[in-house]
C-alpha positions in Angstrom: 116.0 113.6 94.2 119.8 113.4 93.6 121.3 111.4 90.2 123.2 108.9 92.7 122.5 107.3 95.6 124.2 106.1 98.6 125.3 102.9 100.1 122.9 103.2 103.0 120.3 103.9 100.3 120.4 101.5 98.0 120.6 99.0 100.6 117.8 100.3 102.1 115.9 100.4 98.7 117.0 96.8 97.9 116.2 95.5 101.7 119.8 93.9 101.9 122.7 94.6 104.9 125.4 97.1 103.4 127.5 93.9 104.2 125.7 91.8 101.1 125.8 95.1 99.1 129.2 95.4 98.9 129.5 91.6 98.2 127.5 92.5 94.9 129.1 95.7 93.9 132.5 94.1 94.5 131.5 90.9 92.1 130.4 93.6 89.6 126.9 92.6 89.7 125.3 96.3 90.2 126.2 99.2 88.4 128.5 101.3 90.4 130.6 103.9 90.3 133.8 105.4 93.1 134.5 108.7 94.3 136.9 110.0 96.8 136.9 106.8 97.5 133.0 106.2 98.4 131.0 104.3 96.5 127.9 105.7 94.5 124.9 104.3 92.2 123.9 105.8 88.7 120.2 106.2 90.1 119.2 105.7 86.2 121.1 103.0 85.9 120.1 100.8 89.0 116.7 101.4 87.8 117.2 99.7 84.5 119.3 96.8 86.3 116.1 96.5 88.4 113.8 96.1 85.9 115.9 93.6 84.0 116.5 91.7 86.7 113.1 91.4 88.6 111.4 88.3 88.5 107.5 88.4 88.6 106.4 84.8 88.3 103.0 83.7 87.3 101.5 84.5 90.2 103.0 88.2 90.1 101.9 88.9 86.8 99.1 91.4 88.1 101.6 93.5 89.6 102.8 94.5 86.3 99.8 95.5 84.8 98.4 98.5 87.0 96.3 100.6 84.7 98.7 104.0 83.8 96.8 106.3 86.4 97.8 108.4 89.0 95.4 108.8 91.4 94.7 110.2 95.4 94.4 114.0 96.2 95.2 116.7 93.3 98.6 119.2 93.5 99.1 121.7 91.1 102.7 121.4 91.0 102.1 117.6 90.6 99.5 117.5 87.6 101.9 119.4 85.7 104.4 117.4 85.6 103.2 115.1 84.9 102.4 116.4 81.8 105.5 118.3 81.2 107.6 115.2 82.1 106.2 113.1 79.4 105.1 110.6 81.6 102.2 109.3 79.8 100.6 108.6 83.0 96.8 109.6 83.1 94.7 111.1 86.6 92.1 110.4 88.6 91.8 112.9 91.6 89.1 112.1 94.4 91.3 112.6 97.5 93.8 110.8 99.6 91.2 107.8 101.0 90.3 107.5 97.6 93.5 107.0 96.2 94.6 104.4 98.7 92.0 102.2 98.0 92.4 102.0 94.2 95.5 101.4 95.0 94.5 99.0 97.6 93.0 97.7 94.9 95.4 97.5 92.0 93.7 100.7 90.3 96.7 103.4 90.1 100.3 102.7 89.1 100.7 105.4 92.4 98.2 107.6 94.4 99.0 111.3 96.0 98.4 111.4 99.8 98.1 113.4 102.3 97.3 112.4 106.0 96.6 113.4 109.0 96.2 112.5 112.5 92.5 112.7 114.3 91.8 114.8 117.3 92.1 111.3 119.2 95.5 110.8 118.3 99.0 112.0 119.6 101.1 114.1 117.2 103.9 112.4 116.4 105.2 110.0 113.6 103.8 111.2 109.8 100.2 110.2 109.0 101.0 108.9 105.5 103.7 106.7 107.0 101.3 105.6 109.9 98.6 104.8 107.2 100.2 102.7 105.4 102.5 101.1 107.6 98.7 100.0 108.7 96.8 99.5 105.3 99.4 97.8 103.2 102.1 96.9 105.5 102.1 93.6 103.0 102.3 95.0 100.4 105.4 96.1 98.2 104.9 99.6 97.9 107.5 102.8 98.6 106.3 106.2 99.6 108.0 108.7 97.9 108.1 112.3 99.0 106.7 114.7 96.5 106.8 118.1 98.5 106.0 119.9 101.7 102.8 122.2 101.3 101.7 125.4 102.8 98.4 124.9 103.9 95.8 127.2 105.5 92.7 129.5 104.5 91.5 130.5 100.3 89.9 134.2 101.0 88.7 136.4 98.6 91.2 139.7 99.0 88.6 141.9 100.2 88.7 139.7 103.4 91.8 139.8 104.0 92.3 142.3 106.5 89.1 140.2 108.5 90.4 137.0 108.2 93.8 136.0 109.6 93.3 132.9 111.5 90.8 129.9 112.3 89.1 131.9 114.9 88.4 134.5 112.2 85.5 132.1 110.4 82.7 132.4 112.7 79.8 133.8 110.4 81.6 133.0 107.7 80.6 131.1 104.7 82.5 128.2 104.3 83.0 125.8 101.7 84.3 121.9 102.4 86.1 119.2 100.9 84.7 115.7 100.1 84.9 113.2 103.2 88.2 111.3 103.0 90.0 114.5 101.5 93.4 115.1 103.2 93.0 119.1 103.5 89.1 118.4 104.8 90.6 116.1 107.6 93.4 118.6 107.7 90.8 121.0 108.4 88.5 120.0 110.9 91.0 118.5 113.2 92.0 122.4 112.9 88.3 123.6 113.3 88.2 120.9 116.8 91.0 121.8 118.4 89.8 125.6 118.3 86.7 124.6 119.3 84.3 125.1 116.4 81.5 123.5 115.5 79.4 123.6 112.0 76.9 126.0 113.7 79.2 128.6 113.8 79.3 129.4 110.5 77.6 128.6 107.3 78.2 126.0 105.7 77.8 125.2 101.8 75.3 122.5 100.6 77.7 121.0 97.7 81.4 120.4 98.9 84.5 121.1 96.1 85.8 117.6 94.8 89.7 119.2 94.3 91.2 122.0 95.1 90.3 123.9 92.3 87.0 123.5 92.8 87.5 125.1 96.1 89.1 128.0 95.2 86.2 128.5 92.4 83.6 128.8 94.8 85.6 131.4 97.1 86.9 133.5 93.7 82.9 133.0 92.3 81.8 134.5 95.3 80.2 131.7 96.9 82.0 131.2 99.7 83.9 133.4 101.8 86.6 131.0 102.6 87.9 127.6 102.3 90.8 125.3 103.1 93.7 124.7 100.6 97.0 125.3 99.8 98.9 128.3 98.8 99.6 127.5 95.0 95.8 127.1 94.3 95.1 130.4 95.7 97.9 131.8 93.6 96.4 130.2 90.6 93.0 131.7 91.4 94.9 135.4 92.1 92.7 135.0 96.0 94.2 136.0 99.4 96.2 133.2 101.4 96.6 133.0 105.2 99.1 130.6 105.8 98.2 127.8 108.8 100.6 125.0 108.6 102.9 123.2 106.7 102.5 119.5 105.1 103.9 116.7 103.7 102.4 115.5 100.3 103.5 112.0 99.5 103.6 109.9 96.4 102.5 106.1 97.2 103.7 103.9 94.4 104.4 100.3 93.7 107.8 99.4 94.1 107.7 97.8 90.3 106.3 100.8 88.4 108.4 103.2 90.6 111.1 101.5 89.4 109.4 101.6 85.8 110.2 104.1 82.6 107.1 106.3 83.7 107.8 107.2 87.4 111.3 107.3 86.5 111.1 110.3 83.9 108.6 112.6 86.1 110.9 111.8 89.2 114.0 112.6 86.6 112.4 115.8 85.7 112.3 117.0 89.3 115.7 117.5 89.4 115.6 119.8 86.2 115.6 123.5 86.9 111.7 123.3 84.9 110.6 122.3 87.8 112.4 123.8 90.3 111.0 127.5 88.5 107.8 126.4 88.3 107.6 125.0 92.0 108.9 128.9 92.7 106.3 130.4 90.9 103.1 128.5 91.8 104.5 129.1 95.6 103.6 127.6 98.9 106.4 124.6 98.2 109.2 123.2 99.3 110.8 120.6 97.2 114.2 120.4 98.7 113.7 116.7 100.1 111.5 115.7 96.5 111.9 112.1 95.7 113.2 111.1 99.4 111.9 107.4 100.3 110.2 107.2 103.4 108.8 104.3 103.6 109.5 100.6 101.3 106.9 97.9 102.0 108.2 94.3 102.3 
């Protein structure tokens, strides 16, 4: 996420034609700055005029009180900083379905998603984007791009010579997510389209709440394998065998996005902190972090 922004984006950010945008910067109503003769926005600063400037009414006042939680699907590189940011913002991790219906219901200030399609449906457009473009298409929220994620199979190292693809697990024993987990629906649209079904290997009684969890049960000996990401099987020192790439989003209300909170972890991704430890946890890419891909109405 860049310290300025561009005409195009803070337009698109403000839901006004570029037209009406430079009507304002030109009666030095936004803060604004000029280079090579373009003009650029103090990120920071347009923040701040933002939250001066918003009007909530009576009837909005709810908006503004959204308990200090984070909650959706768990990321490593995401749980720490939010504690190294300072952001004062607490967790509550029970997966992506989860998180989008406390937020749904005004539970979480924002909610860390991760969607995907079902063996029904086409690939095409992003499954966060398509979720909520569907479940709270009213509503004004932003989706916020935290980072793309190696996905794919948590193996003890002994395995790893065994095990280097789906078709590998048959036999196995396995060890699942919680229904309405992003990597479990990851996961068996993966296990469906190569055919697999339950019987095929054994499956654990009790399924891992967060990624950790997971990766637990495979280093405890347990299970043989799971499904995560990379940076937990890092963390765990276990054998990764990488499957597919994803996109891990931050769904936030447009208010508290805009607030002191969101503001200072989203400020501390651009620090080289973060970049370091994004590096060392592995399995990330955070070169698009803090893009905008979707603003509710």
């Amino acid at each position: 996420m860049h310290d300025f922004l561009t005409v195009k984006e803070v337009a698109d950010l403000l839901r006004i034609k570029e037209r009406k945008l430079y009507d304002l910067t030109s009666e030095g109503v936004l803060p604004v700055t000029k280079v090579t003769g373009k003009l650029i926005f103090p990120r920071d600063a347009l923040m701040a005029w933002l939250r001066k400037n918003t009007d909530y009414g009576a009837e909005l006042s709810a908006l503004r009180d959204h308990p200090a939680v984070v909650a959706g699907s768990h990321d490593p590189l995401l749980d720490w900083a939010l504690r190294a940011s300072g952001s004062e913002l607490a967790t509550y991790y029970d997966g992506s379905a989860d998180g989008l219906k406390r937020m749904n219901a005004g539970q979480a200030v924002a909610a860390g998603i991760h969607f995907h399609r079902t063996p029904e449906q086409e690939a095409g457009s992003n499954a966060n984007e398509r979720r909520i473009s569907l479940d709270m298409h009213h509503e004004p929220v932003v989706l916020v791009e935290w980072a793309k994620r190696s996905q794919g199979l948590i193996i003890k190292p002994e395995h790893e010579a065994a095990i280097r693809s789906i078709a590998d697990i048959a036999g196995r024993r396995v060890v699942f997510r919680q229904e309405g987990a992003g990597s479990q629906d990851l996961f068996q649209l993966l296990l469906a389209e190569a055919g697999f079904s339950p019987g095929q290997f054994t499956l654990l009684p009790d399924v891992a709440r967060n990624q950790t969890d997971l990766a637990q049960s495979v280093a405890q000996g347990d299970a043989d394998l799971g499904f995560g990401i990379a940076a937990v099987a890092r963390q765990h020192k276990l054998a990764f065998v990488p499957i597919t790439e994803e996109r891990f989003d931050l769904l936030a209300w447009r208010r508290d996005f805009c607030g002191p909170s969101l503001q200072k972890l989203f400020a501390f991704t651009r620090t080289s902190q973060f970049q370091e430890r994004a590096e060392q946890l592995s399995g990330y890419d955070v070169s698009q972090t803090g893009t905008i891909h979707y603003n509710g109405p």
